[in-house]
N, C-alpha and C positions, 0 to 999 in steps of 0.2 A: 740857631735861634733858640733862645731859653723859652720857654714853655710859661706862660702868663696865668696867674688864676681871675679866672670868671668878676672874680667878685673884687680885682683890686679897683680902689675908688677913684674913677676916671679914665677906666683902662680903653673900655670901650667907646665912652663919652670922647675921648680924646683921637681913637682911630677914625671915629664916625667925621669928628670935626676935620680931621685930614684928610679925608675922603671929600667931604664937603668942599669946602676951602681952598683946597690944593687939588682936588683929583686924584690922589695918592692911593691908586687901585691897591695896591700892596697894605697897605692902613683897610681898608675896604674886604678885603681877602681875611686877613685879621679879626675884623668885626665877624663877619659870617663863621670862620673856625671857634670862634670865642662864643658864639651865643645858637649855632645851629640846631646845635644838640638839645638845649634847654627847649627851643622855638619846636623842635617834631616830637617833644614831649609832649609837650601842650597839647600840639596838632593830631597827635596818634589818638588823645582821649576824646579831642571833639571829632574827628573825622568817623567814616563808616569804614575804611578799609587803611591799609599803609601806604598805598599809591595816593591816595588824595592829600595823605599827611604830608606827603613830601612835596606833592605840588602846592598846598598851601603854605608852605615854608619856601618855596621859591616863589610866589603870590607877593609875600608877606618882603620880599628881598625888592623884587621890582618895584612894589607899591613907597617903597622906606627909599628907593631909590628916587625916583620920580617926584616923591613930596620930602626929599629932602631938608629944603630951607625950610619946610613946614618943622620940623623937631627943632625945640626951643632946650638950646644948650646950656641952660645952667637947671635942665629936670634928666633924671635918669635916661638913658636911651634904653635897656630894655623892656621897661613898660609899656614903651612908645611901641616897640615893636611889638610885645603880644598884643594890644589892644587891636594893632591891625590885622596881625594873624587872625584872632578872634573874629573881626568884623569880616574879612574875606571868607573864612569856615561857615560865617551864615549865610 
């Protein structure tokens, strides 16, 4: 598998939508490798410790999972996802 960068335009928009869509766990696997790192960044500066960073990055996974049709595909999806990370860290 070639190695994707972060920021190509629609990369993740488009795994998230085959995820959605299709069920395409593999697409879904993808999103999380592509945006996990970014998401315990965030997590590690609002958390009190590193175990809660990482459980709010799996928070932040279940929540994006379960309100999936909620993300409106023609806006970024990683916004979508720190703003929940965010909102679970309070």
């Amino acid at each position: 598998r070639v190695p994707v960068d972060v920021d190509t335009p629609g990369r993740i928009e488009g795994l998230f939508l085959r995820y959605r869509d299709r069920g395409d766990v593999a697409a879904l696997a993808e999103v999380y490798d592509l945006t996990a790192v970014r998401l315990l960044s965030l997590a590690t500066h609002l958390c009190a410790n590193p175990n809660e960073a990482e459980d709010a990055v799996q928070a932040t996974f279940l929540a994006a999972l379960a309100d999936a049709h909620g993300w409106h595909a023609e806006r970024p999806l990683m916004p979508w996802l720190l703003g929940i990370l965010t909102n679970r860290v309070r």
